[in-house]
C-alpha positions as CSV (number, residue, x, y, z in Angstrom):
1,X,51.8,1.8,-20.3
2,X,50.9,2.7,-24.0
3,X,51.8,0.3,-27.0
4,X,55.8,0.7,-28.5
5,X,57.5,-1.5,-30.5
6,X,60.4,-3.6,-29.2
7,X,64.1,-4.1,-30.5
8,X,66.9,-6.2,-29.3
9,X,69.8,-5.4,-31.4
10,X,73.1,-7.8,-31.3
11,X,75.4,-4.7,-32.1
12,X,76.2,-0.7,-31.2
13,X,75.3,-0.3,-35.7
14,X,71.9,-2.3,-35.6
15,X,70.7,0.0,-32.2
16,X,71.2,3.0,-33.4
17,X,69.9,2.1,-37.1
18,X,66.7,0.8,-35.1
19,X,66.7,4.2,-33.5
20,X,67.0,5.9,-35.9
21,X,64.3,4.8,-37.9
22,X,62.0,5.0,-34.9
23,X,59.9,8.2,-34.7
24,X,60.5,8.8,-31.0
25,X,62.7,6.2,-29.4
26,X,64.4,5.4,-26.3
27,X,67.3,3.2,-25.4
28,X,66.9,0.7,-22.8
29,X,70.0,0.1,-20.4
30,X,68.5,-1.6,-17.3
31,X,65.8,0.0,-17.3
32,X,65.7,1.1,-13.7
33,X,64.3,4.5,-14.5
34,X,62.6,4.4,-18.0
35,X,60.3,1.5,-16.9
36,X,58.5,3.2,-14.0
37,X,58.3,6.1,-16.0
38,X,56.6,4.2,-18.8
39,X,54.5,2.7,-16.2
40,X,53.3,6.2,-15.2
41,X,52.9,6.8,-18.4
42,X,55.1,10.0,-18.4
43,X,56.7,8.9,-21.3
44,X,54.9,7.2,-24.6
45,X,58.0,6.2,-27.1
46,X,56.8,4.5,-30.1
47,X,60.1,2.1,-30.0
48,X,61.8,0.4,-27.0
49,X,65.8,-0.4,-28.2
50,X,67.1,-2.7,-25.6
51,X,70.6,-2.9,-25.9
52,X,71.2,-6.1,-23.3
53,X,71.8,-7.8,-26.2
54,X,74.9,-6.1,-27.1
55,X,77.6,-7.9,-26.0
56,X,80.4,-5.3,-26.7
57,X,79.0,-2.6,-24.5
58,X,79.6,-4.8,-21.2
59,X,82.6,-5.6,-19.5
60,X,85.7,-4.1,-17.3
61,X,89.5,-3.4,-18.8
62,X,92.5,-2.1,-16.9
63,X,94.9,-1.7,-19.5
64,X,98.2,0.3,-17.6
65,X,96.6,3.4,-15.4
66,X,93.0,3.9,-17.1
67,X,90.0,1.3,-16.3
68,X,87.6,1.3,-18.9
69,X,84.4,-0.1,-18.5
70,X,81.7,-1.3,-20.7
71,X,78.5,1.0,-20.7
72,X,76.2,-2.2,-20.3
73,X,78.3,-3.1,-17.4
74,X,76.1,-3.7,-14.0
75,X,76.6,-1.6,-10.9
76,X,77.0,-5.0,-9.4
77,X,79.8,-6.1,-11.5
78,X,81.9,-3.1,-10.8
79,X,81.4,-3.4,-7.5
80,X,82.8,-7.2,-7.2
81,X,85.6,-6.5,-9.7
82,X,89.1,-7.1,-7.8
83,X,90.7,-5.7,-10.9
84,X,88.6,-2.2,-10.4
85,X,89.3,-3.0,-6.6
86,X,92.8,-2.8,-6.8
87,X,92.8,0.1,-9.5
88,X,90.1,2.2,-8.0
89,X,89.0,1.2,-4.8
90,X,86.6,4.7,-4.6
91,X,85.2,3.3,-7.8
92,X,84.3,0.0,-6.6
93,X,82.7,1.3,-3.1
94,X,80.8,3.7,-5.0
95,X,78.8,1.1,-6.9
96,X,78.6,-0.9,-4.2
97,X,76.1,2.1,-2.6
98,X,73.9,2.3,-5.2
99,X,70.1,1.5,-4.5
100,X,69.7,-2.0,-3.5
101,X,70.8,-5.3,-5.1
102,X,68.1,-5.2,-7.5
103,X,69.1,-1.6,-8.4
104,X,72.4,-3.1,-8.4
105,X,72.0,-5.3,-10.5
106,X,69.7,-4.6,-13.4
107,X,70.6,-1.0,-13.7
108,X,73.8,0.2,-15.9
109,X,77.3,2.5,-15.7
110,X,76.1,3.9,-19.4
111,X,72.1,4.0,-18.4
112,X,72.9,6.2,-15.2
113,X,75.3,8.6,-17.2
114,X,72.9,9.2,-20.1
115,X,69.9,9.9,-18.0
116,X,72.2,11.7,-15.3
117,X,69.8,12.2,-12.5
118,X,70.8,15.2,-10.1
119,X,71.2,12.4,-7.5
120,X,72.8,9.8,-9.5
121,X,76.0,8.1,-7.7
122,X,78.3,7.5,-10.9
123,X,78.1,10.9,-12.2
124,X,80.1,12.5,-9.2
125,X,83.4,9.5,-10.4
126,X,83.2,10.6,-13.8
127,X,83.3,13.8,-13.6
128,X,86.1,13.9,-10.2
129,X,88.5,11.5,-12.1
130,X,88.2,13.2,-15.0
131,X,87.0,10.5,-17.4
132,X,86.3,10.6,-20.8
133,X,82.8,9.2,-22.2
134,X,83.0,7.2,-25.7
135,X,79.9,6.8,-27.8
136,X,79.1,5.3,-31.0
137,X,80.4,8.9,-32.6
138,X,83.0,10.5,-30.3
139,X,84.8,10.8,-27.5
140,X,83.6,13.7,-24.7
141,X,85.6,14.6,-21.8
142,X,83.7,14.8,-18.4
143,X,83.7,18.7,-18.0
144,X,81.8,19.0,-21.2
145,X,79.5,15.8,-20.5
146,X,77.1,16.8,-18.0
147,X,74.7,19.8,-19.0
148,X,71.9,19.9,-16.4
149,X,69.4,18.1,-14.7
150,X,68.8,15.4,-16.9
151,X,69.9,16.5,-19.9
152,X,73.9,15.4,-21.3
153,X,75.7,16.5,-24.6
154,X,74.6,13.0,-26.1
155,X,73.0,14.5,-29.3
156,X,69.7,12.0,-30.6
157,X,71.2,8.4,-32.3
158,X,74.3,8.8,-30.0
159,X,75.3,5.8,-27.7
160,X,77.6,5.4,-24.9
161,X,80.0,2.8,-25.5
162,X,81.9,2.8,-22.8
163,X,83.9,5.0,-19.8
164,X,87.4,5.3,-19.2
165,X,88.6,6.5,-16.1
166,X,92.1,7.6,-15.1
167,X,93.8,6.2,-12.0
168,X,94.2,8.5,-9.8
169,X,96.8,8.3,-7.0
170,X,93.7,8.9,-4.2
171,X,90.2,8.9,-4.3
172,X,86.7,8.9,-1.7
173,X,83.6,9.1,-2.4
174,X,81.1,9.6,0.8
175,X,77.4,10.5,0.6
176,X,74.6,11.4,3.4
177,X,71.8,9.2,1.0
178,X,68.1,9.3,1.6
179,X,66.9,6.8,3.5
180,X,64.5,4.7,1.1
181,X,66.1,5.4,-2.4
182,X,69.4,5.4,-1.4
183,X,69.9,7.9,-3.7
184,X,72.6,10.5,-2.6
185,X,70.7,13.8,-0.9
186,X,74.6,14.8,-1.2
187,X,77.6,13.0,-2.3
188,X,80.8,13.7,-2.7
189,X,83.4,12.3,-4.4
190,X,87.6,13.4,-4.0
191,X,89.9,12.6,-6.4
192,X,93.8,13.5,-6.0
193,X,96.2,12.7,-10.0
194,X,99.0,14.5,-11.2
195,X,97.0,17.4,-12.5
196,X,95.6,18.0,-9.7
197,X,92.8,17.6,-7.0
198,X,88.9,17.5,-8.4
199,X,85.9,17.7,-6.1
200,X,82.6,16.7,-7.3
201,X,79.4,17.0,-6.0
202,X,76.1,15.0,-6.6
203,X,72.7,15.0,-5.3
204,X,72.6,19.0,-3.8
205,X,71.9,20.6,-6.9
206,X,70.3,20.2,-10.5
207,X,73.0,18.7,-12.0
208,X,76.9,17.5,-10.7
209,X,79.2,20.1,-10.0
210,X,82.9,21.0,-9.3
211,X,83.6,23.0,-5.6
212,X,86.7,25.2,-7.2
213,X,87.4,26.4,-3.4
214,X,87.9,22.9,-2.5
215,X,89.9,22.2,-5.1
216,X,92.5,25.1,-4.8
217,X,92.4,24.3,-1.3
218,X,93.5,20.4,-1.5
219,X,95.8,20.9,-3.7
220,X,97.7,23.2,-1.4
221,X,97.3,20.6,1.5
222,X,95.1,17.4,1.4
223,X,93.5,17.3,4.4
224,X,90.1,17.2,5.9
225,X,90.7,20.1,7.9
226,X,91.9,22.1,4.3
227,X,88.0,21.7,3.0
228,X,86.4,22.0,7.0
229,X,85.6,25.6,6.9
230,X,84.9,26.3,2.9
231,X,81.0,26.8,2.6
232,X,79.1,26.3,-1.0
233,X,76.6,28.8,-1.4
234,X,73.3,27.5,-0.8
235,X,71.5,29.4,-3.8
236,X,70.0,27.3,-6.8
237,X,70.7,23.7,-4.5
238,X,68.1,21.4,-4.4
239,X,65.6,21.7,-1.3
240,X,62.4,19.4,-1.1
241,X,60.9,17.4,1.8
242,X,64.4,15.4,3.0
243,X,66.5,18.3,2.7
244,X,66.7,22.6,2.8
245,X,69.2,23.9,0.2
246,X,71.4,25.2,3.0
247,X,71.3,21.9,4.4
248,X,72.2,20.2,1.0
249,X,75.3,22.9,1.2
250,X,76.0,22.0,5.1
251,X,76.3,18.3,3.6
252,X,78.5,19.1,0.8
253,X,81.0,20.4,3.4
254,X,80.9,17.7,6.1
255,X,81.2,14.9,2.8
256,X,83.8,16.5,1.5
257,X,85.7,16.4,4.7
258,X,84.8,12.8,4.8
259,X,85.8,11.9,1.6
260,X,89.0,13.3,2.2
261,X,89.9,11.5,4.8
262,X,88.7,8.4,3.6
263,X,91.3,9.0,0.7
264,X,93.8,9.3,3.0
């Protein structure tokens, strides 16, 4: 790990003024992914801005049918919320899932957005309710959030605030994870509102992705069986040593049917 200079700002203004100023900086969330890669030295900012100082950026609302939550909030936190329980019970479950307790609870709603690994859990909820990322600039709807495999529309200086998501009148997620990561080799999450039915997908390929098919399909009849027989194709899917890309497509199916059902 090389040398960098450290900042633990008390406000959104004073983080991004102190990354600003930096010549290459980098946020700190929980760290969770940005330390190990520091570690391997596969990253050498010259300034660290930790932002689990900032009090504003944690914490859970439900204010009428949206739940809002902080982007400094813990996986942990969401995951023992009764209010985000009762609201979003997919939501909830999800965080539950991720990594381990550790993972749980160091690492961050807005830190696992911004970095948006292809196998990232929360990802595959913001984008299948529909939810609507606020930064220290803007606010940017989920279809137009998520770019590619690791790489979002946050432009450089821009900070996450915080997540609203839309309560949606049914919602799963299910995912096939690998087994030491527990990362999601495929996951799925359904999400049923008034507008209609989104299906996203996480872990099979580059980056989360809607399954249109599925979608047309549930919103003609949600059922598992609806979603049974529609195959996503298994070119430009992630393959490595856990996984073929036509597995990865196989999975995407058999979650989706899951999740489904799950949902009720």
């Amino acid at each position: 790990m090389d040398n960098f200079e450290y900042h633990r700002p008390k406000s959104v203004a004073d983080a991004v003024a102190a990354l600003k100023k930096a010549s290459d900086g980098k946020l700190v969330a929980g760290g969770q992914t940005l330390i190990p890669t520091l570690k391997q030295r596969l990253a050498q900012p010259s300034d660290l801005v930790d932002l689990s100082g900032v009090k504003e950026l944690a914490g859970i609302k439900v204010d009428g049918k949206t739940v809002t939550i902080g982007a400094m909030t813990r996986h942990a936190e969401v995951a023992a919320s009764a209010e985000v329980a009762k609201a979003i019970p997919a939501l909830a479950a999800l965080a539950s899932g991720i990594g381990d307790a550790q993972v749980r609870n160091l690492g961050t709603l807005g830190g696992s957005l911004a970095n948006n690994d292809p196998a990232a859990d929360y990802p595959a909820a913001v984008l299948a309710l529909n939810a609507t990322v606020t930064t220290n600039e803007r606010t940017i709807a989920a279809d137009d959030f998520f770019k590619g495999m690791f790489s979002t529309a946050l432009k450089d200086g821009e900070v996450i605030v915080s997540v609203s998501f839309p309560v949606p009148e049914k919602a799963a997620y299910m995912k096939f994870p690998n087994p030491a990561s527990r990362y999601a080799m495929v996951g799925v999450f359904v999400a049923k509102a008034g507008s209609g039915v989104r299906v996203a997908v996480t872990g099979a390929g580059p980056s989360v992705f809607r399954v249109k098919p599925m979608e047309e399909a549930l919103a003609r009849d949600f059922s598992a069986k609806a979603v049974a027989g529609i195959k996503v194709p298994a070119s430009g899917l992630n393959a490595d040593i856990h996984g073929s890309a036509e597995y990865r497509a196989h999975l995407v199916t058999v979650m989706a049917s899951r999740a489904v059902a799950a949902a009720g």
